[in-house]
C-alpha positions in Angstrom: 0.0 0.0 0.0 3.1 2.6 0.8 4.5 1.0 -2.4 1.3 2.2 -4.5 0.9 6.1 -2.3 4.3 6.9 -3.1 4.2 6.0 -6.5 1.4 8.0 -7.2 3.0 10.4 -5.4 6.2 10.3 -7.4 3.8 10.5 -10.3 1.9 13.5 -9.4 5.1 15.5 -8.6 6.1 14.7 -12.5 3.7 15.7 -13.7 3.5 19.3 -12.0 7.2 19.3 -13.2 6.5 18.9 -16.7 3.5 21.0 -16.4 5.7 24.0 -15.0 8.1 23.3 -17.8 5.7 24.2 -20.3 4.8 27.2 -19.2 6.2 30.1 -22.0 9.7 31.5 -20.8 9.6 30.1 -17.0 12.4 31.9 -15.6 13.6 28.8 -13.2 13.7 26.5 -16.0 15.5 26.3 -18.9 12.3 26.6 -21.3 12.1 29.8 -23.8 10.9 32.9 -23.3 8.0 33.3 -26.2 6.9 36.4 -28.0 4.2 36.6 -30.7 5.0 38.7 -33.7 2.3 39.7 -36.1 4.4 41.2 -39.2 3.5 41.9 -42.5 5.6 38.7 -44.0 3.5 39.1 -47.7 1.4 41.9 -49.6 2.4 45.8 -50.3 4.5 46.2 -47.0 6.3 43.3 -46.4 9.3 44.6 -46.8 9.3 45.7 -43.1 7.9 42.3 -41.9 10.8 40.5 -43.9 13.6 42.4 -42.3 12.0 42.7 -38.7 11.5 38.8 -38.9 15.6 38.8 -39.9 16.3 41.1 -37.1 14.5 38.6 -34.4 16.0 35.7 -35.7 19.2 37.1 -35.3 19.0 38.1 -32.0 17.2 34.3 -31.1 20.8 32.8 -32.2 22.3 35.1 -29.8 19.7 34.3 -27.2 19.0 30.4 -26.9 16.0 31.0 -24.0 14.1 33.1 -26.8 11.9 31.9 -29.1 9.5 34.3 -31.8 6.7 32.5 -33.6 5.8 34.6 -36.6 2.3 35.6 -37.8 1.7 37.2 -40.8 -0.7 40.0 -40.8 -0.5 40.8 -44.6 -0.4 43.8 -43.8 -4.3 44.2 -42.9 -6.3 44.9 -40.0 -8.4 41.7 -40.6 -5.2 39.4 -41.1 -3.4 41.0 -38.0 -6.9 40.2 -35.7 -6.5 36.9 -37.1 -3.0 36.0 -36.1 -3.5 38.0 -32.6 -6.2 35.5 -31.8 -4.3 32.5 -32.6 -1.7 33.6 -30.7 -3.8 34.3 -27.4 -5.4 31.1 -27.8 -1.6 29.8 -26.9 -1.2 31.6 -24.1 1.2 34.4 -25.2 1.9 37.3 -22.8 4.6 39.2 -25.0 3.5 40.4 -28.7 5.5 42.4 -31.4 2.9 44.3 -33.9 3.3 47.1 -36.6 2.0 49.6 -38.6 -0.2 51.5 -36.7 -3.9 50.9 -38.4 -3.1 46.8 -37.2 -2.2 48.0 -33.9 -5.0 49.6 -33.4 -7.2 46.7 -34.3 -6.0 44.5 -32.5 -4.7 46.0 -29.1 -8.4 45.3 -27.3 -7.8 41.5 -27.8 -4.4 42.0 -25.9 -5.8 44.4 -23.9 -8.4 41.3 -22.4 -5.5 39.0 -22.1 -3.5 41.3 -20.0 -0.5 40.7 -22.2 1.7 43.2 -23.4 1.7 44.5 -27.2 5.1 46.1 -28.2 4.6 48.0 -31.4 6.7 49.2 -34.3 4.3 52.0 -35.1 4.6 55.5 -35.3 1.4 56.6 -33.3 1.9 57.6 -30.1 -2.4 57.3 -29.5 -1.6 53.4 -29.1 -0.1 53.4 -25.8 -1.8 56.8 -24.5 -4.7 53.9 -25.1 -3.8 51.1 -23.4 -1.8 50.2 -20.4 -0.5 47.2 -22.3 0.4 48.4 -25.3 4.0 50.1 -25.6 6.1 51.6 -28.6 9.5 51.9 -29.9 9.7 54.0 -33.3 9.5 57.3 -34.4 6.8 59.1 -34.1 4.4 61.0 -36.3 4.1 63.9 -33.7 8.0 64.5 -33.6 8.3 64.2 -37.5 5.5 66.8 -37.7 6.5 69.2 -34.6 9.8 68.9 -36.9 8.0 70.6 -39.8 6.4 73.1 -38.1 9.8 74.1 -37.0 11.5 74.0 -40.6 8.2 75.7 -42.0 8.7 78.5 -39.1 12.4 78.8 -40.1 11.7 79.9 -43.9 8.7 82.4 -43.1 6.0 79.8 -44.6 2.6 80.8 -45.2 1.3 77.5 -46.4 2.2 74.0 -46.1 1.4 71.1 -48.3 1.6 67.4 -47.5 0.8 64.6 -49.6 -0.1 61.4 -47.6 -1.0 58.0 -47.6 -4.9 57.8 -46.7 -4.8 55.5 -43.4 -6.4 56.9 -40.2 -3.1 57.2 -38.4 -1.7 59.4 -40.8 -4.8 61.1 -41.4 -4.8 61.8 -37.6 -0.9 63.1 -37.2 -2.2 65.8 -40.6 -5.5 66.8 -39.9 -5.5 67.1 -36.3 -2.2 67.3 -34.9 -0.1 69.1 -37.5 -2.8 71.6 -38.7 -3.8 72.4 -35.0 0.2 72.8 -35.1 0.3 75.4 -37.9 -2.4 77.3 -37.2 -0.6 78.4 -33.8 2.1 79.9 -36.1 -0.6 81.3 -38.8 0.6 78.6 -41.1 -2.0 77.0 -43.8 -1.8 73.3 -44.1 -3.3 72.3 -47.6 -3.3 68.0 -48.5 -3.8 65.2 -50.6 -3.8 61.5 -49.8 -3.3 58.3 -52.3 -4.2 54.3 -51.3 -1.4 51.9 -50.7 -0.4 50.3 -53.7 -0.9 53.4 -55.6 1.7 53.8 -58.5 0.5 57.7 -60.2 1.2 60.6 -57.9 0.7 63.2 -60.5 -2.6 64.6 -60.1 -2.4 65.0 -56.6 1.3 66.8 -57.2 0.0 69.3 -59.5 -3.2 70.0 -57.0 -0.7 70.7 -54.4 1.7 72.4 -56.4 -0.8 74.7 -57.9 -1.9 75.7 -54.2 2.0 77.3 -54.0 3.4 76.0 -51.2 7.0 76.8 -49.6 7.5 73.7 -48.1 6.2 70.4 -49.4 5.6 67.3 -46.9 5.8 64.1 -48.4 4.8 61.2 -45.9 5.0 58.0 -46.6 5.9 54.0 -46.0 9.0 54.4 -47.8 8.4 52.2 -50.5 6.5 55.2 -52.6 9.4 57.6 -51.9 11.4 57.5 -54.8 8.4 57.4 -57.5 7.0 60.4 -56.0 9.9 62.3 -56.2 10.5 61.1 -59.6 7.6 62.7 -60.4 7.9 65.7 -58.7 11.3 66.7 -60.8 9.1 65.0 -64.2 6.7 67.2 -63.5 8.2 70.1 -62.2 6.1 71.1 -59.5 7.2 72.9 -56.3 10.1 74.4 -57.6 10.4 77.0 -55.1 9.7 74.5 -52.3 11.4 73.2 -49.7 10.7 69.1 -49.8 10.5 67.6 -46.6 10.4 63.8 -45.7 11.3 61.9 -42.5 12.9 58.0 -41.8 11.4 56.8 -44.6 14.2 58.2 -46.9 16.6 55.3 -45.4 14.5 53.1 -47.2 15.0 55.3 -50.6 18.1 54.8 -52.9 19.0 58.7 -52.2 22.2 58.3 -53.7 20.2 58.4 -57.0 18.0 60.7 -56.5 18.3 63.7 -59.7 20.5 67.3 -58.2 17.1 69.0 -58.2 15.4 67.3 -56.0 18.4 66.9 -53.4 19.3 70.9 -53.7 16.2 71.2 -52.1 15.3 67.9 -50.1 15.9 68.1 -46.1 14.5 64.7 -43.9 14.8 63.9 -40.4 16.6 60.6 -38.8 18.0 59.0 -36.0 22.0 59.3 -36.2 23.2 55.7 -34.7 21.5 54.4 -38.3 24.2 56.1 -40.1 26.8 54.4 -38.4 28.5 51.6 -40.5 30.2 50.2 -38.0 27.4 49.4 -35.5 27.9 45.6 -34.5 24.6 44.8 -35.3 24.3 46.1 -38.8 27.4 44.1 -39.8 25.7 41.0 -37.9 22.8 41.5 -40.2 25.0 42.3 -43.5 26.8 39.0 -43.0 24.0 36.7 -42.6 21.5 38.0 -44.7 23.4 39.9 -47.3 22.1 43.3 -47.2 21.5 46.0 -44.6 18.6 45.6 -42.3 16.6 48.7 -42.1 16.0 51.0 -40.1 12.8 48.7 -38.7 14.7 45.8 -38.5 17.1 48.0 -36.0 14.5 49.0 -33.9 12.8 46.0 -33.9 16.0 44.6 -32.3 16.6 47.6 -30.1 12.8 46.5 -29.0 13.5 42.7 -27.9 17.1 43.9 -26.6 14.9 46.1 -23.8 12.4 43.7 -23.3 13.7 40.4 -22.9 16.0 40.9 -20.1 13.6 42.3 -18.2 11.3 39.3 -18.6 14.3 37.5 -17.1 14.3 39.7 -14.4 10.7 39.6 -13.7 9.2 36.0 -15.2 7.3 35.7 -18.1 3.9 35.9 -16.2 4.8 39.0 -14.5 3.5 41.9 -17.2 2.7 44.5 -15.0 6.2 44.5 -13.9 8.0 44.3 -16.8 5.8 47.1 -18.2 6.1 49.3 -14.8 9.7 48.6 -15.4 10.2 50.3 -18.9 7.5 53.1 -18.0 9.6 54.6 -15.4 13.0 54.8 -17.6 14.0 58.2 -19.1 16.6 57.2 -21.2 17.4 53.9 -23.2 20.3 53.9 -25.6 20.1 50.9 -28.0 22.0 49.7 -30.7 19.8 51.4 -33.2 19.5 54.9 -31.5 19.0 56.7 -27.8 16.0 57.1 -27.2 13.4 59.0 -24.9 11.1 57.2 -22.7 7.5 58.9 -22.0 5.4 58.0 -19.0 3.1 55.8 -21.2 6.0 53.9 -22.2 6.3 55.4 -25.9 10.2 55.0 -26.6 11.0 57.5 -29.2 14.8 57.7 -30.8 16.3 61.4 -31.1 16.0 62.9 -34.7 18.0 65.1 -36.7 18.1 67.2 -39.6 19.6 65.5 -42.5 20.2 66.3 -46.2 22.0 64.8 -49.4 24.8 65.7 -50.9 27.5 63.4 -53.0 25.0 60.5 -52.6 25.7 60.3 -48.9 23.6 61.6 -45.3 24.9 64.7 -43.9 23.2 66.2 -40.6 22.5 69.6 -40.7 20.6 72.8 -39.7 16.9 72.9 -41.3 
Protein backbone atom coordinates (compact mmCIF):
# COMPACT_ATOMS: atom_id res chain seq x y z
CA UNK A 1 0.00 0.00 0.00
CA UNK A 2 3.11 2.57 0.79
CA UNK A 3 4.54 0.97 -2.37
CA UNK A 4 1.34 2.22 -4.45
CA UNK A 5 0.89 6.05 -2.31
CA UNK A 6 4.34 6.89 -3.14
CA UNK A 7 4.16 5.99 -6.53
CA UNK A 8 1.39 8.04 -7.21
CA UNK A 9 3.02 10.41 -5.37
CA UNK A 10 6.16 10.27 -7.36
CA UNK A 11 3.76 10.49 -10.25
CA UNK A 12 1.92 13.50 -9.42
CA UNK A 13 5.10 15.47 -8.60
CA UNK A 14 6.06 14.67 -12.46
CA UNK A 15 3.66 15.73 -13.65
CA UNK A 16 3.46 19.31 -11.96
CA UNK A 17 7.18 19.34 -13.21
CA UNK A 18 6.51 18.88 -16.69
CA UNK A 19 3.48 21.02 -16.35
CA UNK A 20 5.66 24.05 -15.05
CA UNK A 21 8.06 23.27 -17.77
CA UNK A 22 5.69 24.19 -20.26
CA UNK A 23 4.78 27.19 -19.20
CA UNK A 24 6.16 30.10 -22.01
CA UNK A 25 9.66 31.45 -20.78
CA UNK A 26 9.55 30.14 -16.97
CA UNK A 27 12.45 31.87 -15.62
CA UNK A 28 13.61 28.82 -13.23
CA UNK A 29 13.74 26.53 -15.98
CA UNK A 30 15.48 26.29 -18.89
CA UNK A 31 12.28 26.60 -21.28
CA UNK A 32 12.06 29.79 -23.81
CA UNK A 33 10.87 32.92 -23.31
CA UNK A 34 8.01 33.31 -26.16
CA UNK A 35 6.94 36.43 -28.01
CA UNK A 36 4.24 36.64 -30.67
CA UNK A 37 5.02 38.71 -33.69
CA UNK A 38 2.30 39.70 -36.08
CA UNK A 39 4.39 41.22 -39.20
CA UNK A 40 3.53 41.95 -42.49
CA UNK A 41 5.65 38.73 -44.01
CA UNK A 42 3.55 39.10 -47.69
CA UNK A 43 1.42 41.87 -49.62
CA UNK A 44 2.42 45.76 -50.27
CA UNK A 45 4.46 46.21 -46.96
CA UNK A 46 6.28 43.31 -46.35
CA UNK A 47 9.28 44.60 -46.75
CA UNK A 48 9.28 45.72 -43.13
CA UNK A 49 7.90 42.26 -41.88
CA UNK A 50 10.80 40.48 -43.91
CA UNK A 51 13.57 42.40 -42.33
CA UNK A 52 12.03 42.69 -38.72
CA UNK A 53 11.51 38.75 -38.90
CA UNK A 54 15.55 38.81 -39.94
CA UNK A 55 16.33 41.10 -37.12
CA UNK A 56 14.55 38.60 -34.44
CA UNK A 57 15.98 35.71 -35.74
CA UNK A 58 19.24 37.12 -35.27
CA UNK A 59 19.01 38.09 -31.96
CA UNK A 60 17.21 34.34 -31.08
CA UNK A 61 20.75 32.77 -32.24
CA UNK A 62 22.31 35.08 -29.76
CA UNK A 63 19.72 34.32 -27.19
CA UNK A 64 19.01 30.42 -26.88
CA UNK A 65 16.04 31.03 -24.00
CA UNK A 66 14.11 33.15 -26.77
CA UNK A 67 11.87 31.91 -29.13
CA UNK A 68 9.49 34.33 -31.80
CA UNK A 69 6.70 32.45 -33.57
CA UNK A 70 5.81 34.57 -36.61
CA UNK A 71 2.34 35.57 -37.80
CA UNK A 72 1.65 37.21 -40.83
CA UNK A 73 -0.71 39.97 -40.81
CA UNK A 74 -0.55 40.80 -44.59
CA UNK A 75 -0.42 43.75 -43.81
CA UNK A 76 -4.27 44.23 -42.88
CA UNK A 77 -6.31 44.92 -40.00
CA UNK A 78 -8.36 41.74 -40.61
CA UNK A 79 -5.16 39.36 -41.13
CA UNK A 80 -3.41 41.02 -38.02
CA UNK A 81 -6.90 40.17 -35.65
CA UNK A 82 -6.53 36.89 -37.08
CA UNK A 83 -3.00 35.98 -36.09
CA UNK A 84 -3.52 38.03 -32.56
CA UNK A 85 -6.19 35.52 -31.77
CA UNK A 86 -4.33 32.53 -32.65
CA UNK A 87 -1.69 33.57 -30.67
CA UNK A 88 -3.83 34.25 -27.42
CA UNK A 89 -5.35 31.14 -27.85
CA UNK A 90 -1.61 29.79 -26.92
CA UNK A 91 -1.19 31.65 -24.14
CA UNK A 92 1.18 34.36 -25.16
CA UNK A 93 1.93 37.34 -22.85
CA UNK A 94 4.62 39.16 -25.00
CA UNK A 95 3.52 40.39 -28.67
CA UNK A 96 5.51 42.43 -31.45
CA UNK A 97 2.85 44.35 -33.90
CA UNK A 98 3.32 47.07 -36.60
CA UNK A 99 2.03 49.61 -38.56
CA UNK A 100 -0.18 51.46 -36.75
CA UNK A 101 -3.87 50.91 -38.36
CA UNK A 102 -3.10 46.78 -37.21
CA UNK A 103 -2.23 48.05 -33.90
CA UNK A 104 -5.04 49.55 -33.39
CA UNK A 105 -7.18 46.72 -34.33
CA UNK A 106 -5.97 44.49 -32.52
CA UNK A 107 -4.68 45.99 -29.14
CA UNK A 108 -8.36 45.29 -27.33
CA UNK A 109 -7.79 41.45 -27.78
CA UNK A 110 -4.43 41.95 -25.90
CA UNK A 111 -5.78 44.42 -23.93
CA UNK A 112 -8.40 41.34 -22.41
CA UNK A 113 -5.47 38.96 -22.09
CA UNK A 114 -3.48 41.26 -20.00
CA UNK A 115 -0.48 40.70 -22.24
CA UNK A 116 1.70 43.16 -23.39
CA UNK A 117 1.70 44.48 -27.17
CA UNK A 118 5.07 46.13 -28.18
CA UNK A 119 4.60 48.03 -31.43
CA UNK A 120 6.73 49.17 -34.31
CA UNK A 121 4.28 52.04 -35.08
CA UNK A 122 4.60 55.51 -35.32
CA UNK A 123 1.40 56.56 -33.35
CA UNK A 124 1.90 57.57 -30.14
CA UNK A 125 -2.44 57.27 -29.46
CA UNK A 126 -1.57 53.38 -29.12
CA UNK A 127 -0.11 53.36 -25.85
CA UNK A 128 -1.77 56.84 -24.54
CA UNK A 129 -4.74 53.90 -25.09
CA UNK A 130 -3.77 51.12 -23.40
CA UNK A 131 -1.84 50.16 -20.44
CA UNK A 132 -0.50 47.23 -22.26
CA UNK A 133 0.44 48.42 -25.35
CA UNK A 134 3.98 50.06 -25.65
CA UNK A 135 6.06 51.63 -28.62
CA UNK A 136 9.49 51.94 -29.94
CA UNK A 137 9.67 54.03 -33.30
CA UNK A 138 9.47 57.31 -34.39
CA UNK A 139 6.77 59.09 -34.09
CA UNK A 140 4.39 61.02 -36.31
CA UNK A 141 4.10 63.89 -33.74
CA UNK A 142 7.95 64.45 -33.58
CA UNK A 143 8.35 64.17 -37.47
CA UNK A 144 5.53 66.84 -37.75
CA UNK A 145 6.54 69.22 -34.62
CA UNK A 146 9.83 68.92 -36.91
CA UNK A 147 8.02 70.58 -39.84
CA UNK A 148 6.40 73.10 -38.07
CA UNK A 149 9.78 74.10 -37.01
CA UNK A 150 11.46 74.00 -40.59
CA UNK A 151 8.24 75.72 -42.00
CA UNK A 152 8.69 78.49 -39.13
CA UNK A 153 12.44 78.84 -40.07
CA UNK A 154 11.66 79.88 -43.89
CA UNK A 155 8.72 82.35 -43.07
CA UNK A 156 6.02 79.78 -44.59
CA UNK A 157 2.59 80.81 -45.16
CA UNK A 158 1.29 77.50 -46.37
CA UNK A 159 2.16 73.99 -46.06
CA UNK A 160 1.43 71.08 -48.31
CA UNK A 161 1.64 67.40 -47.52
CA UNK A 162 0.79 64.58 -49.62
CA UNK A 163 -0.07 61.44 -47.61
CA UNK A 164 -1.00 58.02 -47.64
CA UNK A 165 -4.91 57.79 -46.72
CA UNK A 166 -4.79 55.46 -43.38
CA UNK A 167 -6.37 56.93 -40.25
CA UNK A 168 -3.05 57.16 -38.44
CA UNK A 169 -1.65 59.42 -40.82
CA UNK A 170 -4.85 61.09 -41.36
CA UNK A 171 -4.82 61.78 -37.55
CA UNK A 172 -0.94 63.10 -37.17
CA UNK A 173 -2.17 65.84 -40.62
CA UNK A 174 -5.50 66.78 -39.88
CA UNK A 175 -5.46 67.09 -36.30
CA UNK A 176 -2.16 67.34 -34.94
CA UNK A 177 -0.10 69.13 -37.48
CA UNK A 178 -2.75 71.56 -38.70
CA UNK A 179 -3.82 72.43 -34.98
CA UNK A 180 0.21 72.83 -35.13
CA UNK A 181 0.34 75.45 -37.87
CA UNK A 182 -2.45 77.28 -37.24
CA UNK A 183 -0.55 78.35 -33.83
CA UNK A 184 2.08 79.87 -36.07
CA UNK A 185 -0.60 81.34 -38.77
CA UNK A 186 0.64 78.57 -41.09
CA UNK A 187 -1.99 77.02 -43.76
CA UNK A 188 -1.82 73.32 -44.10
CA UNK A 189 -3.30 72.33 -47.62
CA UNK A 190 -3.34 68.00 -48.46
CA UNK A 191 -3.83 65.18 -50.64
CA UNK A 192 -3.81 61.51 -49.81
CA UNK A 193 -3.32 58.26 -52.29
CA UNK A 194 -4.17 54.31 -51.30
CA UNK A 195 -1.37 51.93 -50.71
CA UNK A 196 -0.38 50.33 -53.66
CA UNK A 197 -0.89 53.36 -55.62
CA UNK A 198 1.66 53.79 -58.45
CA UNK A 199 0.54 57.67 -60.16
CA UNK A 200 1.19 60.64 -57.86
CA UNK A 201 0.66 63.19 -60.47
CA UNK A 202 -2.61 64.64 -60.09
CA UNK A 203 -2.36 64.96 -56.64
CA UNK A 204 1.32 66.84 -57.19
CA UNK A 205 -0.04 69.33 -59.50
CA UNK A 206 -3.17 70.00 -57.02
CA UNK A 207 -0.74 70.71 -54.42
CA UNK A 208 1.73 72.36 -56.45
CA UNK A 209 -0.78 74.74 -57.88
CA UNK A 210 -1.87 75.67 -54.17
CA UNK A 211 2.01 77.31 -54.00
CA UNK A 212 3.40 75.98 -51.18
CA UNK A 213 7.01 76.79 -49.62
CA UNK A 214 7.55 73.75 -48.08
CA UNK A 215 6.24 70.39 -49.42
CA UNK A 216 5.65 67.28 -46.91
CA UNK A 217 5.78 64.11 -48.36
CA UNK A 218 4.76 61.18 -45.85
CA UNK A 219 4.99 57.97 -46.63
CA UNK A 220 5.89 53.96 -45.96
CA UNK A 221 9.02 54.43 -47.83
CA UNK A 222 8.40 52.19 -50.49
CA UNK A 223 6.46 55.18 -52.65
CA UNK A 224 9.38 57.63 -51.89
CA UNK A 225 11.36 57.53 -54.85
CA UNK A 226 8.45 57.35 -57.50
CA UNK A 227 7.05 60.45 -55.97
CA UNK A 228 9.92 62.28 -56.21
CA UNK A 229 10.54 61.09 -59.59
CA UNK A 230 7.58 62.72 -60.43
CA UNK A 231 7.88 65.69 -58.73
CA UNK A 232 11.31 66.68 -60.79
CA UNK A 233 9.08 64.97 -64.20
CA UNK A 234 6.68 67.21 -63.46
CA UNK A 235 8.23 70.09 -62.23
CA UNK A 236 6.05 71.07 -59.53
CA UNK A 237 7.15 72.86 -56.30
CA UNK A 238 10.09 74.42 -57.56
CA UNK A 239 10.39 77.03 -55.14
CA UNK A 240 9.67 74.53 -52.33
CA UNK A 241 11.42 73.17 -49.72
CA UNK A 242 10.65 69.14 -49.78
CA UNK A 243 10.50 67.58 -46.57
CA UNK A 244 10.37 63.85 -45.69
CA UNK A 245 11.35 61.92 -42.51
CA UNK A 246 12.85 58.04 -41.76
CA UNK A 247 11.40 56.75 -44.61
CA UNK A 248 14.17 58.18 -46.85
CA UNK A 249 16.59 55.26 -45.38
CA UNK A 250 14.55 53.09 -47.23
CA UNK A 251 15.02 55.28 -50.57
CA UNK A 252 18.05 54.82 -52.88
CA UNK A 253 19.00 58.70 -52.16
CA UNK A 254 22.18 58.26 -53.73
CA UNK A 255 20.21 58.39 -56.95
CA UNK A 256 17.96 60.69 -56.46
CA UNK A 257 18.33 63.71 -59.70
CA UNK A 258 20.48 67.29 -58.20
CA UNK A 259 17.07 69.04 -58.23
CA UNK A 260 15.41 67.32 -55.99
CA UNK A 261 18.39 66.85 -53.37
CA UNK A 262 19.28 70.89 -53.67
CA UNK A 263 16.18 71.20 -52.13
CA UNK A 264 15.31 67.92 -50.06
CA UNK A 265 15.91 68.06 -46.06
CA UNK A 266 14.47 64.66 -43.93
CA UNK A 267 14.77 63.85 -40.40
CA UNK A 268 16.61 60.61 -38.77
CA UNK A 269 18.03 59.00 -36.02
CA UNK A 270 21.98 59.35 -36.17
CA UNK A 271 23.17 55.73 -34.66
CA UNK A 272 21.53 54.37 -38.33
CA UNK A 273 24.23 56.07 -40.06
CA UNK A 274 26.78 54.35 -38.36
CA UNK A 275 28.51 51.59 -40.52
CA UNK A 276 30.17 50.19 -37.97
CA UNK A 277 27.41 49.42 -35.54
CA UNK A 278 27.87 45.55 -34.55
CA UNK A 279 24.62 44.84 -35.34
CA UNK A 280 24.25 46.14 -38.76
CA UNK A 281 27.36 44.10 -39.75
CA UNK A 282 25.74 40.95 -37.89
CA UNK A 283 22.81 41.47 -40.19
CA UNK A 284 25.05 42.30 -43.47
CA UNK A 285 26.80 39.05 -43.00
CA UNK A 286 23.95 36.66 -42.57
CA UNK A 287 21.52 37.97 -44.68
CA UNK A 288 23.36 39.88 -47.27
CA UNK A 289 22.07 43.27 -47.24
CA UNK A 290 21.50 46.05 -44.56
CA UNK A 291 18.63 45.57 -42.31
CA UNK A 292 16.64 48.68 -42.12
CA UNK A 293 16.01 51.04 -40.11
CA UNK A 294 12.77 48.69 -38.72
CA UNK A 295 14.73 45.81 -38.55
CA UNK A 296 17.06 48.02 -36.01
CA UNK A 297 14.45 49.00 -33.92
CA UNK A 298 12.85 45.99 -33.91
CA UNK A 299 15.99 44.59 -32.32
CA UNK A 300 16.59 47.65 -30.06
CA UNK A 301 12.78 46.54 -29.03
CA UNK A 302 13.53 42.70 -27.93
CA UNK A 303 17.14 43.91 -26.62
CA UNK A 304 14.93 46.08 -23.84
CA UNK A 305 12.41 43.69 -23.28
CA UNK A 306 13.75 40.41 -22.93
CA UNK A 307 16.02 40.93 -20.08
CA UNK A 308 13.62 42.30 -18.21
CA UNK A 309 11.30 39.34 -18.58
CA UNK A 310 14.33 37.48 -17.10
CA UNK A 311 14.33 39.71 -14.40
CA UNK A 312 10.71 39.58 -13.71
CA UNK A 313 9.18 36.04 -15.24
CA UNK A 314 7.29 35.74 -18.12
CA UNK A 315 3.90 35.92 -16.20
CA UNK A 316 4.82 39.02 -14.47
CA UNK A 317 3.51 41.88 -17.18
CA UNK A 318 2.66 44.47 -14.97
CA UNK A 319 6.22 44.46 -13.93
CA UNK A 320 8.02 44.30 -16.78
CA UNK A 321 5.80 47.15 -18.24
CA UNK A 322 6.13 49.31 -14.80
CA UNK A 323 9.69 48.57 -15.45
CA UNK A 324 10.22 50.28 -18.92
CA UNK A 325 7.47 53.10 -17.98
CA UNK A 326 9.62 54.55 -15.39
CA UNK A 327 12.97 54.75 -17.59
CA UNK A 328 13.97 58.20 -19.10
CA UNK A 329 16.59 57.22 -21.23
CA UNK A 330 17.42 53.87 -23.19
CA UNK A 331 20.26 53.89 -25.60
CA UNK A 332 20.10 50.88 -28.02
CA UNK A 333 22.02 49.72 -30.67
CA UNK A 334 19.83 51.44 -33.24
CA UNK A 335 19.54 54.87 -31.47
CA UNK A 336 19.02 56.72 -27.79
CA UNK A 337 15.98 57.12 -27.15
CA UNK A 338 13.40 58.95 -24.86
CA UNK A 339 11.11 57.21 -22.72
CA UNK A 340 7.48 58.91 -22.03
CA UNK A 341 5.37 58.01 -19.02
CA UNK A 342 3.12 55.79 -21.17
CA UNK A 343 6.04 53.88 -22.19
CA UNK A 344 6.35 55.36 -25.93
CA UNK A 345 10.24 54.96 -26.61
CA UNK A 346 10.98 57.46 -29.23
CA UNK A 347 14.81 57.75 -30.82
CA UNK A 348 16.27 61.35 -31.11
CA UNK A 349 16.04 62.90 -34.73
CA UNK A 350 18.03 65.11 -36.67
CA UNK A 351 18.14 67.25 -39.56
CA UNK A 352 19.57 65.46 -42.52
CA UNK A 353 20.21 66.34 -46.18
CA UNK A 354 21.97 64.84 -49.42
CA UNK A 355 24.77 65.71 -50.90
CA UNK A 356 27.51 63.39 -52.99
CA UNK A 357 25.02 60.49 -52.60
CA UNK A 358 25.68 60.27 -48.86
CA UNK A 359 23.64 61.60 -45.28
CA UNK A 360 24.92 64.75 -43.90
CA UNK A 361 23.21 66.19 -40.64
CA UNK A 362 22.52 69.56 -40.74
CA UNK A 363 20.60 72.75 -39.65
CA UNK A 364 16.85 72.94 -41.33
Amino acid sequence: MRRIRFLVLAATLLAAVVLIAGCPGNKNNNTKITIGTVLPLTGDLSFFGERDQKALSLFAEKNPDVQFVFEDSRGTPKDGLSAVNKLASQNVKYYITSLSYIVNTVQPVIDKQKALNFTLNMDPRSEEKSTYCMRLYVTFYDEMNKLVEIAKSRKAKRVAVLYVNVESMNNAVQNYLKGQLQKSGIDLVTETYEIGSKDFRQQLVKLSSKRPQVVRILDFGDKLPVVLKQVSETGTFKDATVVTGIEILDAPYSKFTKDITDRLVFTTPKVLMDENNAIVRAYEKKYGSPPGYDAMFCYDTVNLLVPIIRKHGYDNVDKVIDEISKMKRYKGVAAEYSVNKYGGISPDIYWAKVEKGKIVFTNP
